[in-house]
C-alpha positions in Angstrom: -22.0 5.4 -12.4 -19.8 3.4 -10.0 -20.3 -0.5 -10.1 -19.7 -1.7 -6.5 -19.9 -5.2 -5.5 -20.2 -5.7 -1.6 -19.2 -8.8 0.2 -19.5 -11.4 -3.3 -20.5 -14.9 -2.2 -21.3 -17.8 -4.8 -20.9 -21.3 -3.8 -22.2 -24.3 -5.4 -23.3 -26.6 -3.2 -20.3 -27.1 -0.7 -18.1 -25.3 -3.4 -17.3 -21.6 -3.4 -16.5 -20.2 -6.2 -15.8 -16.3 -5.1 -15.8 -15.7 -1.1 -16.8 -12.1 0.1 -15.2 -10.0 -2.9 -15.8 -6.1 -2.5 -14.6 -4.3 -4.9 -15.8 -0.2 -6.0 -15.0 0.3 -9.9 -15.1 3.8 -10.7 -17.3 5.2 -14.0 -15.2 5.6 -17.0 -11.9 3.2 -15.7 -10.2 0.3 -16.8 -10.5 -2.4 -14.5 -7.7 -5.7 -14.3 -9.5 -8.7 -13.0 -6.9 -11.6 -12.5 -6.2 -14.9 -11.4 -4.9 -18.4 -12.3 -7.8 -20.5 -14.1 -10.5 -21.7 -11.5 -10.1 -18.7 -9.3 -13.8 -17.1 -9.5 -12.9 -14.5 -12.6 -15.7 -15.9 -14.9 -18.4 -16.8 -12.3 -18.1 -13.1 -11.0 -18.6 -11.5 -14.6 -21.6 -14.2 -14.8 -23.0 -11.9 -11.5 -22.1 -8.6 -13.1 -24.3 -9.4 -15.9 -27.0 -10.9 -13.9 -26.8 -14.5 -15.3 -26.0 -15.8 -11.8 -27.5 -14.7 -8.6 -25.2 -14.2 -5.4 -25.1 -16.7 -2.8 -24.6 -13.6 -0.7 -23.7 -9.9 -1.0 -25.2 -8.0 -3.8 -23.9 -5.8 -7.3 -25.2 -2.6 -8.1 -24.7 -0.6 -10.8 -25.3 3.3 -10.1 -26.7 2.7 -7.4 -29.2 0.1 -8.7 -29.3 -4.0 -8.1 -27.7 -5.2 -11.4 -30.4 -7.8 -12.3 -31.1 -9.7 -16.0 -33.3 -6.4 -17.3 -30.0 -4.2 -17.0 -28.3 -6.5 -19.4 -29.2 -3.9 -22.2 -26.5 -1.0 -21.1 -24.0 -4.0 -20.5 -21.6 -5.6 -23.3 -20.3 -9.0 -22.8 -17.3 -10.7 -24.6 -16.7 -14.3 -23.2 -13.8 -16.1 -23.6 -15.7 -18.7 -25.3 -16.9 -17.6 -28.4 -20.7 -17.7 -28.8 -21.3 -16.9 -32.4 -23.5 -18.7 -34.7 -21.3 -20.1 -37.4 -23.9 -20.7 -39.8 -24.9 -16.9 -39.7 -23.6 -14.4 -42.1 -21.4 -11.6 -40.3 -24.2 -8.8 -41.0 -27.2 -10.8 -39.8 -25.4 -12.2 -36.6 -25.1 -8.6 -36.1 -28.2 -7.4 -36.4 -29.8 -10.3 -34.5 -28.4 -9.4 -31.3 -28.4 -6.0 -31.5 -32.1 -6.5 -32.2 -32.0 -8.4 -28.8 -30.4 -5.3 -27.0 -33.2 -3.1 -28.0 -31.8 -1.9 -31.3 -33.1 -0.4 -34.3 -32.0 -2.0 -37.7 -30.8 1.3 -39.4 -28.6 2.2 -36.3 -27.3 -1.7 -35.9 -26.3 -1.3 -39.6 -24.5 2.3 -39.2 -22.6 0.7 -35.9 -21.7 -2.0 -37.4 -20.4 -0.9 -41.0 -18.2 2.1 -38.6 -16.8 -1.2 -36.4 -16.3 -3.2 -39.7 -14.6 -0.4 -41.4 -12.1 0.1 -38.2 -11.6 -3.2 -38.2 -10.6 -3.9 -41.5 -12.9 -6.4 -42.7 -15.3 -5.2 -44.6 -15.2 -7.8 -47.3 -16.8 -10.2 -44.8 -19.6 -8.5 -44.3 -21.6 -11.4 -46.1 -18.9 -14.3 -44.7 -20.9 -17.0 -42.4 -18.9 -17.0 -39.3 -17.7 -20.4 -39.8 -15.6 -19.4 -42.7 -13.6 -16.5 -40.8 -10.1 -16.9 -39.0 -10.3 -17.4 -35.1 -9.1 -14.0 -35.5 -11.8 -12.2 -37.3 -14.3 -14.1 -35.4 -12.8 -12.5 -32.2 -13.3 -8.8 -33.6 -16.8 -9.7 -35.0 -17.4 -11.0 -30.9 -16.2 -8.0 -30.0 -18.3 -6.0 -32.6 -21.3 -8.0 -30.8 -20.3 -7.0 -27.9 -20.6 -3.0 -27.9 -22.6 -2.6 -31.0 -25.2 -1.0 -29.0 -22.8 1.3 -26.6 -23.1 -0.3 -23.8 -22.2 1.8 -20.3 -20.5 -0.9 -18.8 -18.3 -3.6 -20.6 -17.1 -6.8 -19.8 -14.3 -8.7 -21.7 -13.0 -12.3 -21.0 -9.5 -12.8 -22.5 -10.1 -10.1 -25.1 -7.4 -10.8 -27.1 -7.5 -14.7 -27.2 -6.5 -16.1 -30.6 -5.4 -12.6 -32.2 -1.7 -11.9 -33.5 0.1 -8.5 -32.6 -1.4 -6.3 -35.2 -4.8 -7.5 -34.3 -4.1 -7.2 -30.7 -3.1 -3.7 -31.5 -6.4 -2.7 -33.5 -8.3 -4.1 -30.7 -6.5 -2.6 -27.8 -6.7 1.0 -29.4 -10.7 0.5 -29.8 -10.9 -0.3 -26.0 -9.0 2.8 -25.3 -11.1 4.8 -27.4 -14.5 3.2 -25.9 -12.8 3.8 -22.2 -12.1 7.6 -23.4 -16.1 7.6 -24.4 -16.7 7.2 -21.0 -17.4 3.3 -20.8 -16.5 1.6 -17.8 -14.0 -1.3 -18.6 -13.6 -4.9 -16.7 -11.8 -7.6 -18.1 -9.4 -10.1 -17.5 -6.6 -11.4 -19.8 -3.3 -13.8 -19.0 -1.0 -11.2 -21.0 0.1 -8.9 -18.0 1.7 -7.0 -20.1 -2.1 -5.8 -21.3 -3.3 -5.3 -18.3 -0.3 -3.1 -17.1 -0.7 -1.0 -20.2 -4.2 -0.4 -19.9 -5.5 -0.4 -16.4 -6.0 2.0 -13.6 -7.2 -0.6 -11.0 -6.8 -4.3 -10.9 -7.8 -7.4 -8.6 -5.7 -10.6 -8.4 -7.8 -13.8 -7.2 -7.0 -16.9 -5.7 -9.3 -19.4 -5.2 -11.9 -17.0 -5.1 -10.5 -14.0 -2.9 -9.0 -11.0 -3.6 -5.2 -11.6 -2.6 -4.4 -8.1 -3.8 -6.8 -5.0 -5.0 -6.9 -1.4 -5.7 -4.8 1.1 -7.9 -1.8 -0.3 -9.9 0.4 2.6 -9.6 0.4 2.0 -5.5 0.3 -2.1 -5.6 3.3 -1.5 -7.5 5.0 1.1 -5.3 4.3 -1.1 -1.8 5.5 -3.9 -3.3 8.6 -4.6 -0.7 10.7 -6.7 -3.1 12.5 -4.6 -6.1 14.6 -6.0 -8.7 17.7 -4.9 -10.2 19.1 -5.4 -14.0 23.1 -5.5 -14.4 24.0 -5.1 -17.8 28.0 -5.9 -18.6 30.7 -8.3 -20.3 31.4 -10.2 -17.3 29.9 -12.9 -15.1 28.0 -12.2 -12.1 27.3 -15.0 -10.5 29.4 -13.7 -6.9 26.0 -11.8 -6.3 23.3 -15.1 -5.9 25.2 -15.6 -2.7 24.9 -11.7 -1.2 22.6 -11.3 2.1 19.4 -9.9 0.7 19.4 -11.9 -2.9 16.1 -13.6 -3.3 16.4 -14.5 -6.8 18.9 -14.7 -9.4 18.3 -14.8 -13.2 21.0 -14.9 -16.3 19.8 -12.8 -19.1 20.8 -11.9 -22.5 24.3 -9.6 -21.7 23.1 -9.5 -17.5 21.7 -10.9 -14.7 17.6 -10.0 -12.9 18.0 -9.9 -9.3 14.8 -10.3 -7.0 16.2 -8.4 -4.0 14.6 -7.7 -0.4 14.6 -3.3 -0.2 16.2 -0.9 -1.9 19.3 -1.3 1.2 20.1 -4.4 -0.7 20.4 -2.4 -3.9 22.6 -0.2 -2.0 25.3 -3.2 -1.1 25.0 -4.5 -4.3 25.9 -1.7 -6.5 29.0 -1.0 -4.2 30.1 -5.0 -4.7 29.3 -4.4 -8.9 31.3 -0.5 -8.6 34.5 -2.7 -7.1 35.1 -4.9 -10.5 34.6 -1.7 -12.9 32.1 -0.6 -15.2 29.1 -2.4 -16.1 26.8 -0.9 -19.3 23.8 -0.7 -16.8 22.1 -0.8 -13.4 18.8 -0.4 -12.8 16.7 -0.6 -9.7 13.2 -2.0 -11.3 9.9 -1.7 -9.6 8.1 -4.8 -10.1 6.3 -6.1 -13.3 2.8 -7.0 -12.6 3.8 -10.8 -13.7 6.3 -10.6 -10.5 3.3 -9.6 -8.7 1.2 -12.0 -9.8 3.9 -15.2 -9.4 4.4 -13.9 -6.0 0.6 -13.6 -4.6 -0.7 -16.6 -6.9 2.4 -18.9 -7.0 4.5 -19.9 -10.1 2.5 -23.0 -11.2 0.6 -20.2 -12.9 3.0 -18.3 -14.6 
């Protein structure tokens, strides 16, 4: 049940917005799509779900071309919100799982289970306009795997919710991923995407500028980073051979540095002036990543 995109081309008219993206997303992963807004994130998920047609290249889905009638074992969250806000909670609900082929008992038994998780079950009868941008978001995402879809797509999942929310919503994706769904979405909180994701893709303008499993993107990053925790200054190291960046922190400094040989010299210069509460050698944080491969007007 792999989804495999090979050689993604969409251009309108002399604009393209994604330029031969291949990517192979294993059944039953997480999946990090990435990138700065603009970089072809949204109009790729628009091909996933058959909404756009390629330019060039073609998606299948185990081992079928993913066309509008495979929209049914597909679950879609946009970043914008599509709701009805008119529409009470429950018959939102069972309208479109209606349109994914549903029958009303089961929409009602999925939906009271997703309520109930989700701790709001008092708005059950609630017209969508008179919910919080936050309960609106988990009634989206209700919409969006009420009928168990095998592949799921979320844009900016957890746009417009606070921590606990965030939480509530972050543990049902893990559960759906444990289920055996197949997981793509993109988000601007790294820190989500590191927790959550086996495989990622960072876009720029439309082409993959890094892809494949985090664990190894992480481990042939060249640059490491180094955190020196102590009550003195250490402003002598910005000037060492090797120091790329250099960044005061609460009780330290972060050092961007070139290899781990640089670590090396710098931790004999810190040994010489005594002890220091902590030094760490840091692989890098998928934000570094990103600022690096995308450039810092995005961070």
């Amino acid at each position: 049940m792999t989804l495999k995109i090979n050689n993604i081309t969409k251009r309108f008219g002399q604009s393209v917005a994604v330029d031969q993206l291949s990517l192979e997303i294993p059944s039953g992963e997480m999946f990090g799509m990435l990138g700065a807004n603009g970089a072809g994130k949204t109009t790729t998920f628009r091909m996933m779900l058959g909404l756009l047609e390629p330019t060039e290249g073609e998606m299948t889905w185990k081992g079928e071309k993913i066309d509008y009638s495979r929209t049914n074992v597909i679950g879609y969250l946009p970043e914008e919100r599509g709701l009805y806000p008119k529409l009470k909670v429950r018959d939102q609900l069972i309208y479109l799982g209606r349109l994914k082929g549903m029958h009303k008992k089961d929409i009602i038994t999925e939906m009271q289970m997703w309520l109930e998780r989700f701790k709001v079950t008092d708005y059950e009868t609630k017209r969508i306009e008179e919910l919080s941008k936050g309960n609106q978001q988990k009634i989206q995402f209700i919409a969006s795997v009420i009928h168990r879809p095998e592949l799921l797509i979320l844009d900016e999942p957890f746009s417009g919710l606070d921590p606990v929310n965030a939480e509530l919503l972050k543990e049902a994706v893990i559960d759906l991923k444990k289920k055996g769904t197949t997981i793509v979405f993109s988000s601007h909180r790294m820190d989500h995407v590191e927790e959550l994701c086996e495989h990622l893709c960072i876009l720029r303008h439309g082409t993959p500028v890094v892809k494949g499993e985090l664990r190894e993107i992480k481990r042939s990053f060249r640059n490491k980073f180094i955190v020196i925790e102590g009550e003195r200054s250490f402003e002598t190291l910005k000037n060492l051979p090797g120091v790329k960046k250099f960044q005061q922190k609460q009780g330290g400094v972060r050092l961007q540095v070139e290899d781990e040989e640089v670590a090396k010299v710098i931790f004999a210069e810190v040994a010489k002036s005594g002890y220091v509460r902590r030094f760490e050698v840091e692989e890098p944080s998928l934000q570094d990543i990103f600022i690096e491969k995308v450039g810092t007007a995005y961070a």
